[in-house]
C-alpha positions in Angstrom: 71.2 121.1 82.3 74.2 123.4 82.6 77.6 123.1 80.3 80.1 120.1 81.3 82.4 123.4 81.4 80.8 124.9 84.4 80.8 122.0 86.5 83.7 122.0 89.5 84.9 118.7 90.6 85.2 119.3 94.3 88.4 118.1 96.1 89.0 114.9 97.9 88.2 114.8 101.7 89.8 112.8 104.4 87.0 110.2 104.5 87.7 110.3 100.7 91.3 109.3 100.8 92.6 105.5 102.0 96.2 104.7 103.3 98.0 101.6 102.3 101.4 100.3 103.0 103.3 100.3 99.5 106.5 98.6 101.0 108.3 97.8 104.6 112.2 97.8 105.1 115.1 97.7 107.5 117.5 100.9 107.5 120.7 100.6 108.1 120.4 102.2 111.4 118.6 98.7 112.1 114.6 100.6 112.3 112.0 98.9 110.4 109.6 101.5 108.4 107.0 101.6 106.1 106.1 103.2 102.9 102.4 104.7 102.7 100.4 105.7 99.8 97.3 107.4 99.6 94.7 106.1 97.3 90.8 106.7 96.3 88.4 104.0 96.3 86.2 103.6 92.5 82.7 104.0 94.8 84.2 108.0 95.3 84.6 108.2 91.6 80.9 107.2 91.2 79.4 109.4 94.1 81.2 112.6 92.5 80.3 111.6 89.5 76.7 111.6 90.2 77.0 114.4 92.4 78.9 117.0 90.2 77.4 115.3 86.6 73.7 113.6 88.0 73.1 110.4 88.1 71.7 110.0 84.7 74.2 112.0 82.8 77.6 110.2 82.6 77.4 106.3 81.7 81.1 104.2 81.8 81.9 101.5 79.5 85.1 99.1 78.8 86.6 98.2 75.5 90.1 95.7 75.1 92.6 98.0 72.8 95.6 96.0 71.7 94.9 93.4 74.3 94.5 96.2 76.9 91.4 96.8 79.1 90.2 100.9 78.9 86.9 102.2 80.8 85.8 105.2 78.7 83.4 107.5 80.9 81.3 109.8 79.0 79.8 112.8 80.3 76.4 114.7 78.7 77.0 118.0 77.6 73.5 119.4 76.9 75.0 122.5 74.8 76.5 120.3 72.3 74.1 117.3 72.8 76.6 115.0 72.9 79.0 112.8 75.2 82.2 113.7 75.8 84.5 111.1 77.0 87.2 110.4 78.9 89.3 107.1 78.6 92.2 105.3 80.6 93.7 101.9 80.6 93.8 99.7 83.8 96.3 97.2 85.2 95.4 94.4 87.1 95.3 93.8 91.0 97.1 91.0 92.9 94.5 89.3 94.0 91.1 90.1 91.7 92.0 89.9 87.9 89.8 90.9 85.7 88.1 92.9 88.3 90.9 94.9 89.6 91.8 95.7 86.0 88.6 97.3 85.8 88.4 99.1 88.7 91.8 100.4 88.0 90.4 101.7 84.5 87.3 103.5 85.8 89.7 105.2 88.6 92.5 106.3 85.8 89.6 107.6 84.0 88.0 109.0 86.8 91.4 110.8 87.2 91.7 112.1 83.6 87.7 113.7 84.4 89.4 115.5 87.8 88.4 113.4 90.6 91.0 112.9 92.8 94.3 114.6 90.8 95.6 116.4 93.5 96.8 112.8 94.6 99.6 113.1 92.7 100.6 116.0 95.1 101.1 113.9 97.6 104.4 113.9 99.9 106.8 111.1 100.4 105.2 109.1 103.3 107.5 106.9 105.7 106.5 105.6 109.1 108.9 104.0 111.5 107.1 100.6 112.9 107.0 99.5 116.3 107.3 95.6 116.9 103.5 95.1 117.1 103.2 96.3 114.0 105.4 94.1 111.4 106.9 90.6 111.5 109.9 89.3 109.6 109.8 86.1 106.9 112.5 84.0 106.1 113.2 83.4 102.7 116.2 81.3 102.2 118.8 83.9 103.6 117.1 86.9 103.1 114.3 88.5 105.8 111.0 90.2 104.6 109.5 92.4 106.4 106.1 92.7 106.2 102.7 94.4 108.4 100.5 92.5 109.9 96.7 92.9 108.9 96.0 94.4 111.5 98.4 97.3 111.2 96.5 100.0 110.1 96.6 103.6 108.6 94.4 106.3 108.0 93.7 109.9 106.7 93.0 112.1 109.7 92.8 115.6 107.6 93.8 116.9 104.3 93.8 120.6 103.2 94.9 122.2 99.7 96.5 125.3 98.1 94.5 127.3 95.9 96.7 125.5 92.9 94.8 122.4 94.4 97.7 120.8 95.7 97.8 119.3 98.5 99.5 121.5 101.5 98.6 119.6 104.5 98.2 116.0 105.2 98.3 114.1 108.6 98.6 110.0 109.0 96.9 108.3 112.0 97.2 104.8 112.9 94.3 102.8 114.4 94.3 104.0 117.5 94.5 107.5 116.7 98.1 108.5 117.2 99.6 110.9 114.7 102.1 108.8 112.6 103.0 111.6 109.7 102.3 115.5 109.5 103.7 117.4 106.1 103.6 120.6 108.0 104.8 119.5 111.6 107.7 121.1 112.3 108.8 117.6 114.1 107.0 114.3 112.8 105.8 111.3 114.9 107.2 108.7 112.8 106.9 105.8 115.5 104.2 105.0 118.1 104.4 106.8 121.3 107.1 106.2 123.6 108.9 104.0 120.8 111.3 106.2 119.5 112.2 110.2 119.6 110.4 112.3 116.9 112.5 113.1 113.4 111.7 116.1 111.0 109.6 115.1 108.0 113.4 115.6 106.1 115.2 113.4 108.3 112.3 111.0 107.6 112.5 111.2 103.9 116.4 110.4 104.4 115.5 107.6 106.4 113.2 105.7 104.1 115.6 106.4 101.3 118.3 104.9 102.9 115.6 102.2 104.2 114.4 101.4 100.5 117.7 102.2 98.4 120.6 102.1 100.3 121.8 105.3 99.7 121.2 108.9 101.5 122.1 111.1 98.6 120.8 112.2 95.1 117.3 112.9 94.7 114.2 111.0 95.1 110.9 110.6 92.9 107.9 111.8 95.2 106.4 108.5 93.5 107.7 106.1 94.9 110.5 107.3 96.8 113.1 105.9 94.2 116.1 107.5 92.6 115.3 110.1 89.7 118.0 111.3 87.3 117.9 115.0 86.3 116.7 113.8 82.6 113.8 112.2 84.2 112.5 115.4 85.9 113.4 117.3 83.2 110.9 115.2 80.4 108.9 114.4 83.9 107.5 118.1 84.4 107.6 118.8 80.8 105.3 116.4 79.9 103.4 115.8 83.3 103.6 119.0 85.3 105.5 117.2 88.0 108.8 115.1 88.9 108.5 111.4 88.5 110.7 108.7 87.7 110.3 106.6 84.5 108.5 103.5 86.5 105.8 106.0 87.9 105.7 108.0 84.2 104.5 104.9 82.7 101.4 104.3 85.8 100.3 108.2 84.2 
């Protein structure tokens, strides 16, 4: 059995990587878009795991800490004969409880081994939506816009830099159009034949203005929210990268 030292985590592929809508909004130019983040399922965590580690050399347990839920993965290091562990807390999911908290632990963890950090490289994603795709709800005088089900996105490719950040990305929806590309000179940000294409900047400004009002001042590659200079300051001092204090705390 080799050191824990020498092991490589290898990097996330495209059938590695889900898509999920984070948010959907109106701009003021009256286009409704979406917000998409990309995400790793815990079954990766547990096929890398046994793949890098084997199958019978990392175990994962839970413990409550101050009311809090942690899932501790430890990892055999036959040189030292003895576990080393990495440990994360977890929040929990909308719909599954106790289960999503738990999931959400191993993955953290499962982040703090390696697996699947270069998802914090991740662009800003914004698709425009065609009509098919969303439908609006009425609360009080307010409108909510939201996807249906069956709106759809997925990972088509994903390539990296040799810091392991992610360089290339590109967004299909379910019938195989391209929605988003980070290197596309001009990015499909609406189905065919919806809309004309937009640069991926001009997309950025859009879903800024879409999910703050405002088309200045810079944004957290989060969650697409403002960030003050202080924030990016203590942000890539402590983390490595600029994020705003809501997406510092999910760290």
């Amino acid at each position: 059995m080799a050191e824990v030292k020498q092991f490589e985590i290898p990097l996330l592929s495209a059938k590695d990587v889900e898509c999920r809508v984070q948010s959907v909004s109106k701009n003021k130019a009256g286009r409704v878009g979406a917000v998409l983040l990309i995400y790793k399922d815990a079954r990766v965590d547990m096929r890398i795991l046994d793949q890098v580690f084997g199958p019978s050399n990392w175990q994962r347990t839970h413990e409550v800490i101050n009311g809090n839920l942690f899932c501790n993965i430890d990892i055999w290091d036959d040189t030292k004969k003895a576990w080393i562990r990495k440990q994360d807390v977890g929040v929990e999911s909308n719909t599954e409880k106790e289960k999503g908290q738990a999931s959400d632990a191993f993955k953290r963890a499962g982040f703090n081994v390696g697996i699947g950090r270069e998802l914090y490289t991740a662009p800003f994603i914004y698709v425009e939506l065609v009509d098919s795709e969303y439908y609006v709800e009425k609360q009080g005088q307010k409108e909510i816009y939201r996807c249906f089900p069956s709106t759809r996105f997925s990972v088509a490719h994903i390539g990296y830099n040799d810091r392991r950040e992610i360089s290339e990305l590109v967004i299909v929806d379910r019938n195989g159009n391209v929605r988003f590309d980070m290197n596309a000179q001009k990015t499909t940000t609406s189905a065919p034949g919806t809309s004309s294409n937009t640069n991926v900047q001009a997309g950025r400004q859009t879903a800024q203005q879409a999910t703050q009002g405002t088309s200045s001042g810079p944004v957290c590659p989060g969650c697409g929210g403002p960030i003050s200079s202080a924030e990016q300051q203590y942000s890539m001092k402590k983390y490595g990268r600029e994020l705003c204090r809501s997406c510092q705390k999910k760290v």
